[in-house]
C-alpha positions in Angstrom: -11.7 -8.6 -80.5 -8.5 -6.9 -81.4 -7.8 -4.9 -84.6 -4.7 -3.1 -85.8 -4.7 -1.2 -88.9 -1.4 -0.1 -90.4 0.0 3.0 -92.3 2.3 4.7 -93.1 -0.3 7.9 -93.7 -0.9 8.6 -90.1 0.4 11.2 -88.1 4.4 11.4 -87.4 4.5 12.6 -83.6 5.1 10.6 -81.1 3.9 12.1 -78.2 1.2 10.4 -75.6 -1.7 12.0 -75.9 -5.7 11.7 -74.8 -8.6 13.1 -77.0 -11.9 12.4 -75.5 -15.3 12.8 -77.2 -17.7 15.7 -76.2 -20.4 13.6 -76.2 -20.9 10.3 -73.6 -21.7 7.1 -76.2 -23.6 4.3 -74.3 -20.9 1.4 -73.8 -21.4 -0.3 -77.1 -23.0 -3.8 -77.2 -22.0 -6.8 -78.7 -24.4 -7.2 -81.7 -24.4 -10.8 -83.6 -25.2 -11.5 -87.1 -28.2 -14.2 -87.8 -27.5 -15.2 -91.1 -24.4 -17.6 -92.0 -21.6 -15.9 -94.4 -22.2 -17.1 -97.6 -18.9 -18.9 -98.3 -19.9 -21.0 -94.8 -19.6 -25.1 -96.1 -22.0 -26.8 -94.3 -22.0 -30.3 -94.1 -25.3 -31.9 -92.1 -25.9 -34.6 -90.2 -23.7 -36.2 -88.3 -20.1 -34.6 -89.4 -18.8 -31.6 -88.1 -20.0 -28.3 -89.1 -16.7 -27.1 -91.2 -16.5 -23.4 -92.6 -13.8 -21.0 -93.9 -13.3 -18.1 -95.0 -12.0 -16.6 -98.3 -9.0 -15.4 -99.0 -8.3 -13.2 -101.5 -5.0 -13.5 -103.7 -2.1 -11.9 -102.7 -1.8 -8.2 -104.1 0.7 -8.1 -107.3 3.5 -7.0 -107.2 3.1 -3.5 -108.7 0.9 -2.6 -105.9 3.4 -3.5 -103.1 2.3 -1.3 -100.0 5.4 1.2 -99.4 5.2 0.8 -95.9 6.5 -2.8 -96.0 9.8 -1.0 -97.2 10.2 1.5 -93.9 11.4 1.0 -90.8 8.9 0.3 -88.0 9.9 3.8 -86.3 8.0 5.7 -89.7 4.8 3.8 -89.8 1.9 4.4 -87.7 0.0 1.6 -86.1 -3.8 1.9 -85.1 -4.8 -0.3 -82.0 -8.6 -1.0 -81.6 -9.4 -3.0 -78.6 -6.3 -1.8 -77.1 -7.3 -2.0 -73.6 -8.5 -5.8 -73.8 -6.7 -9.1 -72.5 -4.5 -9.2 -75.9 -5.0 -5.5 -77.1 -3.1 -4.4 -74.3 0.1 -6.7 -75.0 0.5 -6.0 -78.3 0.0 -2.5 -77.9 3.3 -3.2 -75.4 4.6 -5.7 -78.3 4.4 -2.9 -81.1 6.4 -0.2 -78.6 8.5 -2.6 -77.8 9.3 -2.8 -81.8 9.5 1.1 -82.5 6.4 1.5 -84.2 4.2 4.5 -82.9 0.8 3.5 -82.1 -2.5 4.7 -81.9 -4.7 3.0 -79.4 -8.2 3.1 -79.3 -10.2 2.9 -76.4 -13.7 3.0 -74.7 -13.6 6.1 -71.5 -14.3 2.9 -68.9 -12.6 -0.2 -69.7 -11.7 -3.6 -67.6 -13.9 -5.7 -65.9 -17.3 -4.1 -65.2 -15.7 -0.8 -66.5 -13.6 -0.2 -63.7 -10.6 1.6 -65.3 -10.8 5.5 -65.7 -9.4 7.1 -68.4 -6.4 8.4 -66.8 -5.6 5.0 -65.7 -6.3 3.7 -69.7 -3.5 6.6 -71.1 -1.1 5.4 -68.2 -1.4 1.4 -69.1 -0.8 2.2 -72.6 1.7 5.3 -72.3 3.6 6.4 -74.3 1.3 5.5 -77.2 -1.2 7.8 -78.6 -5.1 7.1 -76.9 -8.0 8.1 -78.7 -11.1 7.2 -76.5 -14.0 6.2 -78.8 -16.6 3.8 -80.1 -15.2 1.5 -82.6 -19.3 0.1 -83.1 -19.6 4.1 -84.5 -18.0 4.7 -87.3 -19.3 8.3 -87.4 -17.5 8.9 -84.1 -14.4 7.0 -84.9 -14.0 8.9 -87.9 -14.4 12.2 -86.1 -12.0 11.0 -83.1 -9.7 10.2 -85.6 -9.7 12.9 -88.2 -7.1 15.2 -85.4 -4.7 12.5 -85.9 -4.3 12.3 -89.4 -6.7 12.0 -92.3 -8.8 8.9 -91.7 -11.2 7.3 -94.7 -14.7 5.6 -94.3 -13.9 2.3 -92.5 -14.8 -0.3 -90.0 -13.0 -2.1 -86.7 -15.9 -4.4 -85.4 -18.6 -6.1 -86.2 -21.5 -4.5 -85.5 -20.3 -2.0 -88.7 -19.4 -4.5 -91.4 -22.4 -3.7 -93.5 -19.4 -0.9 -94.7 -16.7 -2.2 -96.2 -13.7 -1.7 -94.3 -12.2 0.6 -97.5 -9.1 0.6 -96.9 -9.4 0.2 -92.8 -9.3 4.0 -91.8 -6.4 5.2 -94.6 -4.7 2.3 -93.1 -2.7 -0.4 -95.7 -2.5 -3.4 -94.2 -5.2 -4.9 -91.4 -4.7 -7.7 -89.1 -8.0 -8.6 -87.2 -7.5 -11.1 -83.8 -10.3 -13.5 -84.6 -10.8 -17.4 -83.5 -10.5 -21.1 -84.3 -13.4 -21.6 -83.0 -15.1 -20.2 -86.1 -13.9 -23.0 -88.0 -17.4 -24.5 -86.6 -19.6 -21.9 -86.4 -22.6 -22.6 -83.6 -22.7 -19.6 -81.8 -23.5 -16.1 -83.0 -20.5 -14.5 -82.0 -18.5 -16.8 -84.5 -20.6 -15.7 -87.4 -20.1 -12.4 -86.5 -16.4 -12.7 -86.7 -16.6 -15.1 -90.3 -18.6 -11.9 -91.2 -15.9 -10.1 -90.5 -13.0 -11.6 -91.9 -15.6 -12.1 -94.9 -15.6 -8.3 -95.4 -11.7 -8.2 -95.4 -10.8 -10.9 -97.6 -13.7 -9.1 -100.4 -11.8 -5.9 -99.8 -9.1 -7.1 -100.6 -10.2 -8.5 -103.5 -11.6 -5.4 -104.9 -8.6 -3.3 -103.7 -5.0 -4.8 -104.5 -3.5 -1.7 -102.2 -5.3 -3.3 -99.1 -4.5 -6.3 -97.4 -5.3 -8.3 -94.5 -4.3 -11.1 -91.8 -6.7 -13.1 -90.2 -5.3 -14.5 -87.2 -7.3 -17.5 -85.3 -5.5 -18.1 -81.8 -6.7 -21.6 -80.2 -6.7 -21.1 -76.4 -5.1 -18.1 -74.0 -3.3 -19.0 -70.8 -5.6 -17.2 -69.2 -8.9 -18.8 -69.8 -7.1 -22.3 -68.4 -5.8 -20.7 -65.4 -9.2 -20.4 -63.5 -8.6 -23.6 -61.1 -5.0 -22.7 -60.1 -6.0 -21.4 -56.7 -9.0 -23.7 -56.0 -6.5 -26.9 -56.6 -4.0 -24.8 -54.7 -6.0 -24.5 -51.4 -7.1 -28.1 -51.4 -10.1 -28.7 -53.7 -10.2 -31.1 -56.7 -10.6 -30.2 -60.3 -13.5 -29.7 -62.5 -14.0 -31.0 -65.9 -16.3 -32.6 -68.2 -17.1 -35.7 -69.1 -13.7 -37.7 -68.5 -12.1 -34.6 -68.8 -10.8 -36.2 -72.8 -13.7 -34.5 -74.6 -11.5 -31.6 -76.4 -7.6 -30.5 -76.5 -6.0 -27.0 -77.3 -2.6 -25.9 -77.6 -2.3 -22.5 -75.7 -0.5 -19.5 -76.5 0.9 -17.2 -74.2 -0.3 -13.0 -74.6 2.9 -12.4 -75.2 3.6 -14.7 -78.2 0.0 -14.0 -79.8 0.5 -10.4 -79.6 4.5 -10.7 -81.2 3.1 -13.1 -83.5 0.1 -10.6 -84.5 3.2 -7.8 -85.0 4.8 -10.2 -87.0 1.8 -9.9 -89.5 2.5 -6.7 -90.1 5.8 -7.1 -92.6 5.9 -11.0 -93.0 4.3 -11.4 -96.4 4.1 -14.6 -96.4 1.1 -14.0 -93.7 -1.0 -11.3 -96.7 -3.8 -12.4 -97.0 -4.3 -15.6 -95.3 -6.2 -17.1 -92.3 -3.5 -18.0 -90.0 -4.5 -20.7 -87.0 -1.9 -20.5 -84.6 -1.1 -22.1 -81.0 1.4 -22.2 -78.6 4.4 -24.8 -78.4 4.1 -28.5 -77.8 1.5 -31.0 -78.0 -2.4 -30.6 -77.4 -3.3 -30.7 -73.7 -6.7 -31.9 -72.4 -8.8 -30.9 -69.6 -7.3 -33.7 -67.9 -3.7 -33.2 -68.9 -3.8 -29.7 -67.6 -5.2 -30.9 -64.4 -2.4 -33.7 -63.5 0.1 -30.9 -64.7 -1.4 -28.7 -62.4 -1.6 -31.4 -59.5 1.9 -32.5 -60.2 3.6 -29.1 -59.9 1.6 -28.8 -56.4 3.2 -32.0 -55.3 -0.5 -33.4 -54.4 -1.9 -36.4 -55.6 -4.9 -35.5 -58.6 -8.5 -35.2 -57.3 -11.0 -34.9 -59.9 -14.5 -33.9 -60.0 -16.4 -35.2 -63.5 -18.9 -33.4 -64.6 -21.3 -35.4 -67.0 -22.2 -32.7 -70.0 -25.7 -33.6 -70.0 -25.9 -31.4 -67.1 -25.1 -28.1 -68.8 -27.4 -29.7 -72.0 -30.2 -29.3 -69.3 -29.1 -26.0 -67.9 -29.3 -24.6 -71.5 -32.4 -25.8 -72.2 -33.7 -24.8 -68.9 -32.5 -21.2 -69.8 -33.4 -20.8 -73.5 -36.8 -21.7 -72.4 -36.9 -19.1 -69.4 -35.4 -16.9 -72.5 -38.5 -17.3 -74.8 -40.8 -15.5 -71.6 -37.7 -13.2 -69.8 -35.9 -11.7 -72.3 -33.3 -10.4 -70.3 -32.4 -14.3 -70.1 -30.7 -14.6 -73.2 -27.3 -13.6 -72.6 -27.2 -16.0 -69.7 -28.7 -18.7 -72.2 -25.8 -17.6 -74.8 -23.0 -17.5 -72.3 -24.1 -21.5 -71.3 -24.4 -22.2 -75.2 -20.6 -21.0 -75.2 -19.2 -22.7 -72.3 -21.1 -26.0 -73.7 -18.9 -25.4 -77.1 -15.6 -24.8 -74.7 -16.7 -28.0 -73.0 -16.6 -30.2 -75.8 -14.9 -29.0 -79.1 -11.2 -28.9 -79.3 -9.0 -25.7 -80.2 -7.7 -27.0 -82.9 -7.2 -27.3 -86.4 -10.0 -29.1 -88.5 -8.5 -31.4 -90.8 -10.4 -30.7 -93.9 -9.4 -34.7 -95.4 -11.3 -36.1 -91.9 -13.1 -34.0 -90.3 -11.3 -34.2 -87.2 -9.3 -32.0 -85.1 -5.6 -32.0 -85.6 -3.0 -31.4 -83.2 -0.4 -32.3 -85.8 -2.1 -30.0 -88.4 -2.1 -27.1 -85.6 0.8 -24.2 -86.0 2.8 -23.7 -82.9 4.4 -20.2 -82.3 6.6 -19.3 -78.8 8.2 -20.7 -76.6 6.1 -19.3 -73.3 4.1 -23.2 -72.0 1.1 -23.8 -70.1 3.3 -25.0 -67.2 5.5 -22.1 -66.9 2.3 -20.4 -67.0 0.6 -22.6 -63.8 3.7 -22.4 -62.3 3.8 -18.3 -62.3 0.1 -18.6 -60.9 1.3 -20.9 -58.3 3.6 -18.3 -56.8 2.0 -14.9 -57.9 -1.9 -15.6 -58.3 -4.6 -14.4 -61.0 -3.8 -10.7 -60.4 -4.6 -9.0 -64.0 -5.7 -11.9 -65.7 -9.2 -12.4 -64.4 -11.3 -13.7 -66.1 -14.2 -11.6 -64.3 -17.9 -12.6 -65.9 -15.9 -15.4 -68.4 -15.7 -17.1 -65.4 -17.4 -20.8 -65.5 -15.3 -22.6 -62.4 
């Protein structure tokens, strides 16, 4: 997860910096949250599972955020989750746009923790980097306070039993969360409704804060896993017929200008925003043909009946209940079961149904340009490491 949190209260320099904490913090964990937000509509039995999350009126007028008014060299903007898949482009995207930002980061980041620090501050140069725990908000708040005065706040959701007052001095926060929590299954989608739960009753309480929640549908990256096993000869995996879901991608690139757009568009305060990539919904087996087609190689398909990773899950919440250290591997199979099955789109709230249609399309990067850069270049600094399923 991604966070930025603007103002216009932060410190003026611009200079790349590194402050790192006296103390070693334990890599922070991902912690979930049981319960289902209360504004979650359920609706049981056969139907989907349909929730949302409130949003609180825009601000009035007479509490306008100043900011809005400045250019983007004079405001500030605080990164956390700068050194993930999307934190790291829009951290480039914001740059890119003048602003100076503050990036947060953990002291070993990548897959498995394999970045150092110096490596972190030279990815994300020239903007500020602040290594520290986001899942602390004692220890964010004393990273922060060199930079700037900093109030009581919150930027994940392990913290969110805090309001996110005013996100660190900050005016304006825009949290990277997912469609997926339009049907919440999983913990990890409550813990984001949670999330965007506490910002939109912020808001509410606090016309000089405001929010953007944005819900992405699918990355490039998480579809690009096959490239180089259909490449060097072997067929493609999918589900079922390979028809059981559709998404409509989005590039890093245009999610991260789109999530910098948030920042002075009011027309996205205060709202959830869904958002995909350009064109029509692809399926599994859409993206496959597309794949085989720009090879020049006739499709070869494996079909993978879904019952399968039904029993896998099973198998593993069982071996759970008597190895706890099990129950990651049992959540990670719940997940890739949801991704198996469940489209990446909007729900229509008048059927029920995912909506391809009803799905906003930002961009103009596509999944084929994307397959066809893979073709020629490989996986190098997309991978998907432990995500992987294929």
């Amino acid at each position: 997860m991604a966070a930025l949190l603007l103002s216009s209260r932060l410190p003026t320099t611009t200079t790349s910096s590194s402050t790192t904490s006296t103390s070693t913090r334990p890599a922070p964990r991902f912690l979930s949250f049981p319960q289902t937000p209360a504004s979650t509509a359920r609706r049981r039995g056969r139907g989907p599972l349909l929730a949302s999350s409130a949003a609180a009126p825009p601000a009035p007028a007479e509490a306008a955020q100043p900011f809005r008014s400045l250019p983007a060299s004079e405001t500030t903007v605080l990164v956390t989750g700068a050194t993930g898949y999307i934190g790291r482009y829009v951290v480039r995207e914001l740059l890119r746009r003048g602003h100076r930002v503050l990036a947060v980061a953990r002291p070993r980041s990548g897959i498995r923790g394999r970045n150092s620090p110096e490596d972190v501050v030279a990815d994300l140069a020239p903007a500020q980097v602040v290594f520290s725990d986001v899942t602390d908000p004692a220890a964010l708040l004393a990273d922060l306070t060199p930079h700037g005065p900093v109030h009581a706040a919150t930027t994940a959701p392990r913290c969110t039993r805090s309001r996110p007052r005013g996100g660190l001095g900050a005016s304006h926060f825009v949290l990277l969360s997912a469609i997926c929590v339009q049907k919440p299954l999983l913990e990890f989608q409550r813990a984001k409704l949670k999330f965007e739960e506490e910002l939109a009753a912020e808001a509410a309480r606090d016309p000089a804060f405001t929010y953007s929640v944005v819900r992405p549908t699918a990355f490039f990256k998480s579809l690009g896993g096959q490239v180089d096993i259909v490449k060097n000869g072997q067929p493609y995996v999918m589900f079922g017929d390979g028809k059981l879901c559709a998404c409509k991608p989005i590039s890093e690139e245009d999610l991260a200008a789109f999530i910098a757009d948030c920042i002075y568009d009011e027309d996205k305060v205060n709202k959830v925003l869904p958002i995909g990539g350009p064109g029509k919904a692809l399926t599994p087996l859409e993206q496959g043909e597309m794949l085989f087609r720009l090879l020049g190689r006739e499709p070869k398909f494996i079909k993978v009946p879904i019952q399968i990773m039904d029993g896998v899950i099973w198998v593993l919440d069982g071996l759970a209940k008597l190895f706890p250290g099990l129950e990651d591997a049992a959540e990670f199979g719940k997940i890739g079961r949801y991704y198996a099955s469940e489209s990446m789109l909007l729900l229509d709230p008048e059927t029920g149904e995912y909506s391809d249609d009803k799905t906003p399309s930002y961009g103009n990067d596509t999944l084929e340009q994307f397959f066809e850069r893979v073709i020629r270049e490989g996986m190098a600094g997309q991978e998907l490491g432990e995500q992987t399923i294929f």
